[in-house]
C-alpha positions in Angstrom: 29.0 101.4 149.1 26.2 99.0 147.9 25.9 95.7 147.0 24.8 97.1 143.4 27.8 99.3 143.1 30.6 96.7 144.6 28.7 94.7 141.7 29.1 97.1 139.0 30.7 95.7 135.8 30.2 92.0 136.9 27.3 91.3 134.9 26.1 88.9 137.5 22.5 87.2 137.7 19.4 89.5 138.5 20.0 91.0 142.1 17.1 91.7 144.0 16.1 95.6 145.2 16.9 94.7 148.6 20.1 93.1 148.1 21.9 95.5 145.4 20.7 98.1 147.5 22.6 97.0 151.1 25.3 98.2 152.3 28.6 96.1 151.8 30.8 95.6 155.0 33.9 94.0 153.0 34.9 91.3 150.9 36.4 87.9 152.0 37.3 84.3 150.1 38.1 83.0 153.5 34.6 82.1 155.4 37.0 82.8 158.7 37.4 86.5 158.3 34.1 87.4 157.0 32.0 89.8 159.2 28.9 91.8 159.2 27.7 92.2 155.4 30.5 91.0 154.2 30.2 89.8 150.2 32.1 86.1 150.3 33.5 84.8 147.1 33.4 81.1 146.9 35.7 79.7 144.4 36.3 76.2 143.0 39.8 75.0 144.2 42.2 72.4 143.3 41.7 70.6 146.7 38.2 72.1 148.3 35.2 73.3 147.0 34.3 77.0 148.4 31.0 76.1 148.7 31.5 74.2 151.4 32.1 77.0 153.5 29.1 79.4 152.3 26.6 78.4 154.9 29.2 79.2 157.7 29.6 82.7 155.9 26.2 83.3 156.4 26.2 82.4 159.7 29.0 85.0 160.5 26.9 87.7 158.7 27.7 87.8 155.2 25.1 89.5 152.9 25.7 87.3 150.1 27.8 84.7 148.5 29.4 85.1 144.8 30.1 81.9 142.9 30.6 81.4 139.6 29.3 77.6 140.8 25.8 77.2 140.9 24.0 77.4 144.2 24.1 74.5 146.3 20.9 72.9 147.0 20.6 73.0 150.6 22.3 76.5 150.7 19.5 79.1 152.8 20.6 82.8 151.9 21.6 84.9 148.9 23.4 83.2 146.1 24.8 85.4 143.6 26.1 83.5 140.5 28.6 85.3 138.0 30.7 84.1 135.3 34.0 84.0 136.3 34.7 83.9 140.2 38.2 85.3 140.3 37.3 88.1 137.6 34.6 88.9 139.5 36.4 89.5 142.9 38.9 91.4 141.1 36.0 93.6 139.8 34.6 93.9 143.1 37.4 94.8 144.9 38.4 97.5 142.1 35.3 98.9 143.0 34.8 98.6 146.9 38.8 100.0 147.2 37.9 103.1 144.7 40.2 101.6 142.3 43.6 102.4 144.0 45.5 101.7 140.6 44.5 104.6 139.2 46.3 106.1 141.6 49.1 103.4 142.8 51.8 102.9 140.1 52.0 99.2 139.3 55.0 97.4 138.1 54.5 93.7 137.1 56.9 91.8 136.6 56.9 88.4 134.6 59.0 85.4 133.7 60.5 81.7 134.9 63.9 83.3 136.1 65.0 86.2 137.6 61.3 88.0 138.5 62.2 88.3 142.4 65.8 89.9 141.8 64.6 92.3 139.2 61.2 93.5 141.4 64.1 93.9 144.6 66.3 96.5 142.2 62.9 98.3 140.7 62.2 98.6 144.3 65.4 100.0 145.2 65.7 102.3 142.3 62.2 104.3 142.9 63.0 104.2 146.1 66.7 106.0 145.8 64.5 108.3 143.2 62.3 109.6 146.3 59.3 107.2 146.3 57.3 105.6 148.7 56.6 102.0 147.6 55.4 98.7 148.0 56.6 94.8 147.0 55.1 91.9 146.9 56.8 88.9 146.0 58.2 85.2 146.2 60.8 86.1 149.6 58.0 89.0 151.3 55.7 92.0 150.9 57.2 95.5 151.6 54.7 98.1 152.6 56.3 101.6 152.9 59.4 100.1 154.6 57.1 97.8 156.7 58.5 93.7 155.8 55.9 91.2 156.2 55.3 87.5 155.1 54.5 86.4 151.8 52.0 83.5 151.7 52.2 83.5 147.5 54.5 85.4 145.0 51.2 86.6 143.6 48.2 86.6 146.2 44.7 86.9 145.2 43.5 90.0 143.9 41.5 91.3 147.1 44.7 90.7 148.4 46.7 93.0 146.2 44.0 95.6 146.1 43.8 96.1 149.8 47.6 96.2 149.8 47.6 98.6 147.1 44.9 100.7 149.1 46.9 100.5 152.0 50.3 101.5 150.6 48.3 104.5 149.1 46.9 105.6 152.4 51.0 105.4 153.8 51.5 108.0 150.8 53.0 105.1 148.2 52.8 105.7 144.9 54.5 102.6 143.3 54.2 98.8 143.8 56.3 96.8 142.7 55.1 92.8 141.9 55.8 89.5 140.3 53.2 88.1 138.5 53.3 84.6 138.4 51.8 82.4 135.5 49.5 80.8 137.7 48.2 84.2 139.3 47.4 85.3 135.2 45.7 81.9 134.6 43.8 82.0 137.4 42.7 85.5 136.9 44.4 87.3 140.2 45.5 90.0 138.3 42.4 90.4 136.3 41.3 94.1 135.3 44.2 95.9 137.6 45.7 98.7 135.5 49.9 98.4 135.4 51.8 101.3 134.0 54.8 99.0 133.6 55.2 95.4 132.3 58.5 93.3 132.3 59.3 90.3 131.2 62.4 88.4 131.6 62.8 85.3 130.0 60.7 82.2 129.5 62.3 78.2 129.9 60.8 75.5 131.2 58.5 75.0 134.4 55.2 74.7 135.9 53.8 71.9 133.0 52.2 70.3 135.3 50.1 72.9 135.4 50.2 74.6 132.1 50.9 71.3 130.1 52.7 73.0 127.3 55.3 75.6 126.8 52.6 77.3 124.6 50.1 77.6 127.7 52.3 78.4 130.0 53.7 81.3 127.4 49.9 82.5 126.9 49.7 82.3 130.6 52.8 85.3 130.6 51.2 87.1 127.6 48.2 87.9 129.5 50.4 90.7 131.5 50.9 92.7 128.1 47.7 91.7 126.4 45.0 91.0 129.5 41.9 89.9 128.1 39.2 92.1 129.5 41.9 94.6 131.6 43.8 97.8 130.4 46.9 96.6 128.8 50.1 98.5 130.8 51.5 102.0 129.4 54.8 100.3 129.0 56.5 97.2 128.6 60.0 96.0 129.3 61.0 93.3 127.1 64.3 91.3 126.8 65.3 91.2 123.3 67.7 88.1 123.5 64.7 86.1 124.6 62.6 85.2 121.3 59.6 85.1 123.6 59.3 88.2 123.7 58.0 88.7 120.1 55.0 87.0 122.0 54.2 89.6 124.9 54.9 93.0 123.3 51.4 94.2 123.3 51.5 98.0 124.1 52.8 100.6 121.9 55.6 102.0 124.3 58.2 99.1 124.6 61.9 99.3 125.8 64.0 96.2 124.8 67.1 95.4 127.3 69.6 92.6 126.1 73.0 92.1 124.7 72.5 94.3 121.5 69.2 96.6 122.1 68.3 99.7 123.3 69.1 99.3 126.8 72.4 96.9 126.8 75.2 96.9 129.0 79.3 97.1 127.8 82.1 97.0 129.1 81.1 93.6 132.1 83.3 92.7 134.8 82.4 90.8 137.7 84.9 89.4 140.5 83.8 88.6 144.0 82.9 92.7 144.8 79.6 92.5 142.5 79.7 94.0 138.9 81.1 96.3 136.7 79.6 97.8 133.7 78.3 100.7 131.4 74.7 101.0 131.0 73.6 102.7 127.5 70.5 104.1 127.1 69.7 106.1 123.5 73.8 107.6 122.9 73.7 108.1 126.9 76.7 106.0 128.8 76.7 105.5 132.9 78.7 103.8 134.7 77.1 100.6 136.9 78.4 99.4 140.1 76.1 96.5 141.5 77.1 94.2 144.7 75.4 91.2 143.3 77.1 88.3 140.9 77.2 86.8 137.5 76.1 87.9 134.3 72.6 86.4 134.8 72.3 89.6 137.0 73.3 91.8 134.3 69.9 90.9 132.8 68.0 91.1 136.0 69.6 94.8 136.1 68.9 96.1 132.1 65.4 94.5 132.9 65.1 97.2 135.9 66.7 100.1 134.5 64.1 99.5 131.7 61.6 100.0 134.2 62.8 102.9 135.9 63.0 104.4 132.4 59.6 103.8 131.7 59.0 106.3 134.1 60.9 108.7 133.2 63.8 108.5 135.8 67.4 109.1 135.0 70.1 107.0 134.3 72.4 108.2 137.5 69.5 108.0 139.7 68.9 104.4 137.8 72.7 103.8 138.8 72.6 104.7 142.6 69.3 102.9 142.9 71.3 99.6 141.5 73.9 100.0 143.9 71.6 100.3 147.0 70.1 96.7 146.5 72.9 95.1 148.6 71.2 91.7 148.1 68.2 89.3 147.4 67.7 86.7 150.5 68.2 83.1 148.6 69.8 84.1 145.5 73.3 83.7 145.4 73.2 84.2 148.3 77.0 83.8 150.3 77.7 82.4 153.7 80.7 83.3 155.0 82.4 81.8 158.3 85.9 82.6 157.5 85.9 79.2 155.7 89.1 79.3 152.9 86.1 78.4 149.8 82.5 80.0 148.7 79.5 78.6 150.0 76.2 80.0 148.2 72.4 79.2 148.7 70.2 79.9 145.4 66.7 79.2 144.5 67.6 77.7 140.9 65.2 74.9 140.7 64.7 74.1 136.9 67.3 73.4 134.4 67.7 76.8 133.0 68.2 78.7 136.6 70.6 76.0 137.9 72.7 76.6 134.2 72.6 80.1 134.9 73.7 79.6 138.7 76.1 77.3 138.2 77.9 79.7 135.5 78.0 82.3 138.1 79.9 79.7 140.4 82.1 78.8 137.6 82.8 82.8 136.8 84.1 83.1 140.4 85.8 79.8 140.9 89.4 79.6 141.6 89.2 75.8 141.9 86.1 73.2 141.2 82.2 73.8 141.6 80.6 71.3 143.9 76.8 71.5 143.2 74.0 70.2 145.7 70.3 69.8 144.2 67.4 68.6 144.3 63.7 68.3 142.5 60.1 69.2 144.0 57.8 66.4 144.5 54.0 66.7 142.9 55.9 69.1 140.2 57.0 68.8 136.6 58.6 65.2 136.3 59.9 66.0 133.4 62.5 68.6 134.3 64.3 66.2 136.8 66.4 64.8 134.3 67.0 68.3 132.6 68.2 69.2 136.1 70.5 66.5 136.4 72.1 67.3 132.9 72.7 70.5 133.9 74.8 70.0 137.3 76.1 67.2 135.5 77.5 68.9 132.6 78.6 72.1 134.5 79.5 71.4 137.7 83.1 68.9 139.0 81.4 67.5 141.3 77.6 66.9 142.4 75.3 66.0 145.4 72.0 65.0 145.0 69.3 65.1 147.3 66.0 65.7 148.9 63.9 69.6 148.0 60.5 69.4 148.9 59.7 65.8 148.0 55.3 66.6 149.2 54.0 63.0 149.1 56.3 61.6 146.5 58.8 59.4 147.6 62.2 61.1 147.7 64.3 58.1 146.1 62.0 58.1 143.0 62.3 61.7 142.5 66.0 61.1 142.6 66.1 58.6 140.6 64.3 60.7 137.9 66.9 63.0 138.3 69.9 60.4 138.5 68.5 59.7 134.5 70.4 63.2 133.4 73.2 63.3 135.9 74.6 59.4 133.9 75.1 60.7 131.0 77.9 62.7 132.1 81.0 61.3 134.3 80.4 63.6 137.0 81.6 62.5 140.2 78.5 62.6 142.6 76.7 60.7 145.1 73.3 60.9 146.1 72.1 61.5 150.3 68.3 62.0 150.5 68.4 63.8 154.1 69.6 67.3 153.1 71.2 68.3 155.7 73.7 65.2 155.9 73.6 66.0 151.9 74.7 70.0 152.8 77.6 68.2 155.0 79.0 66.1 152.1 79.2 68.6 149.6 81.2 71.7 152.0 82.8 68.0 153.2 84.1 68.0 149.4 85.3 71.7 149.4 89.1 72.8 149.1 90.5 76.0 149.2 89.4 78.2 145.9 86.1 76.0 145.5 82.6 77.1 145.1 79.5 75.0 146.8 76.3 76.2 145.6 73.8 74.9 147.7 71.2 74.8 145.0 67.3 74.9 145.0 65.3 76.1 148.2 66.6 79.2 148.5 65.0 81.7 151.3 62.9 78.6 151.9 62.6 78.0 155.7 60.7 74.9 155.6 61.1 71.0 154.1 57.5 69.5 152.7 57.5 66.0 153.4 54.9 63.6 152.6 53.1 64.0 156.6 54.9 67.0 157.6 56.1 70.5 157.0 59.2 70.8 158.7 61.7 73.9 159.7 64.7 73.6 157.8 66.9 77.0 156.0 69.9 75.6 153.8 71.8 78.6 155.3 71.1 77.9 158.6 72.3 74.4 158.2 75.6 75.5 155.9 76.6 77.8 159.2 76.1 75.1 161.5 78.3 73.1 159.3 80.7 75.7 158.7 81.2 76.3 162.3 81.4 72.8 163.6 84.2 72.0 160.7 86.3 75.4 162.3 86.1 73.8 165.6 86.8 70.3 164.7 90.0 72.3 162.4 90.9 74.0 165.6 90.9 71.5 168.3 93.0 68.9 165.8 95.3 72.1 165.6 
């Protein structure tokens, strides 16, 4: 394929003879994997300016670099300027790949809560319907069984391209992926065609980059109404959620909630999972799930909407609920025989840690002990929401250290200390999390739930110099286990 064709639908400046007719090796954003005419797409970043790195492209055989910057003065080789950088990558790689989403079924999913549970169940129930698929999300990327790291919930689009073209060369036919509000922003989804759209609820997060509720809602939209893109075949829409009004932008829609199409009677949850009837157009089927709460009751309408959308049944939506065991960090219970829950979620705004601690309190036989903390370079703002809300619901809360970046973790607790005094909640406030994790199963009686709240699947600590290795449920087991031997020996 040509430089010309790779370019096609761009609309970049006038390429030369020689250039739009050469042959195109790859594309790269990273200067260290380009090779031999190789197209490298230099964006502006938040921290670095990818120019900086276009002469070294060169150097290591690139035919070209695309910017939408203009062309540094010193820079010796071709310099193709475009409009939008990201948009134009996307493009690109549509192109170079053969445009594997006309062939790969994509299922986007949307939201602030709930995205990485719902795209595990979609996953589970094509799969259980015979299906070969792919994931990528905020815990990994699934390629036809294969598990590997996930450096973003939403990777650039090159990125998601290749994987799609790659999952299609395995024989997949559907992936699965949550779409984050900065990857539509940014444009990393730009022009990919996705048959299915869901969206699960909208609170707040991410203002510091968005900066209003309204932004950061138009940032979601753009998954049901892309600007420049096909808009999906389908969208999956929660109908108890009034932002929703805002994304249905396709003329097939399924609503899920508590009175809509798709709705769920008949709930009960106990330690086992849940329990319910899913109805579907006059059509009832029994639901069994393994996971808690009835947050998750959402999370599954939201997926059995999807699987809908393509046409599945509602027993094969059933068994495919039933086969996802469980979502690494999300609710996620460690047991060492101890007479009390311990649970590790990723709730880190004020809505999710609501909705979390709910689920504790659904399944408590004595008090909820919450542990939390707050991100540093984030949203300030939602600190004191978060403290309100462990405050309000919980008997008894520990406050500490997340990933504090280069803030200073005693101010970012104190922001948060601002919500948890206007309640009398007992709590106390350790900034080394794991002597934090230590008080609060410290605190635990027989019948109690600890929710170990915020990090999640996380196995790392971002401190101001260093990124560190640290897994809340690595350090709840070690705690756990030392109590049980301390227990026995006094026995």
């Amino acid at each position: 394929m040509t430089v010309g064709q790779v370019l096609d639908g761009v609309r970049p400046g006038e390429l030369s003879p020689a250039l739009a007719a050469k042959r195109v090796g790859g594309l790269e954003y990273d200067s260290r994997r380009v090779g031999k005419d190789f197209l490298f797409f230099a964006f502006p970043g938040s921290r670095v300016d990818g120019r900086r790195f276009a002469q070294e492209a060169i150097a290591r055989g690139a035919s070209a670099v695309v910017s939408d910057l203009p062309r540094p003065n010193d820079f010796a080789g071709e310099w193709v300027q475009v409009e939008h950088g990201r948009r134009a990558l996307a493009q690109a790689a549509l192109n170079f790949f053969h445009h594997p989403d006309e062939r790969v079924h994509f299922t986007g999913i949307t939201g602030t809560n709930g995205k990485t549970t719902t795209s595990y169940l979609i996953d589970a129930i094509l799969r259980e319907a015979g299906f070969v698929t792919g994931l990528i999300g905020t815990i990994d990327y699934r390629l036809a069984g294969e598990v590997r790291p996930s450096a973003n919930t939403t990777p650039e689009s090159l990125d998601v391209i290749r994987f799609a073209d790659e999952l299609e060369q395995r024989g997949g036919e559907h992936l699965i992926m949550e779409v984050s509000s900065h990857a539509l922003a940014l444009g990393r989804v730009f022009g990919i065609k996705f048959h299915t759209a869901v969206f699960t609820n909208l609170t707040r997060d991410h203002l510091d980059f968005h900066h209003t509720m309204e932004e950061y809602a138009a940032a979601k939209r753009l998954l049901f109404a892309p600007q420049g893109s096909p808009a999906p075949e389908w969208s999956v829409l929660n109908a108890d959620d009034a932002a929703s009004r805002e994304m249905s932008g396709t003329a097939r829609t399924l609503w899920y909630g508590s009175d809509a199409q798709i709705r769920a009677e008949r709930v009960r949850g106990d330690f086992s999972g849940l329990h319910f009837d899913l109805l579907f157009e006059g059509a009832r089927q029994p639901v069994e799930s393994p996971l808690n709460g009835r947050i998750n009751v959402m999370n599954i309408l939201a997926a059995a909407g999807a699987g809908l959308s393509y046409g599945l049944s509602l027993e094969t939506i059933a068994r495919g609920i039933a086969a996802c065991r469980a979502v690494p960090g999300r609710f996620e219970r460690i047991d060492e025989g101890q007479p009390f829950l311990v649970v590790v979620d990723y709730a880190h705004t004020d809505d999710a840690l609501r909705n979390v601690i709910q689920v504790a309190r659904e399944l408590a036989r004595g008090r909820v002990i919450t542990l939390f903390g707050c991100g540093g370079d984030r949203d300030r703002s939602k600190r004191p929401l978060m403290g309100m809300a462990a405050a309000e619901l919980s008997d008894f809360v520990v406050l500490t250290s997340d990933n504090p970046r280069s803030e200073d973790p005693l101010d970012i607790m104190n922001d948060a200390l601002v919500g948890i005094r206007r309640f009398d909640t007992p709590h106390v406030a350790e900034p080394d999390r794991a002597k934090a994790i230590r008080i609060a199963i410290g605190q635990a009686r027989p019948g109690d739930v600890v929710l170990l709240a915020g990090k999640g699947h996380e196995t790392y600590q971002v401190l101001r110099d260093q990124t560190i290795q640290f897994d809340d449920r690595e350090v709840a087991r070690a705690v756990l286990k030392d109590s049980e031997q301390r227990s026995q020996k006094s026995e």
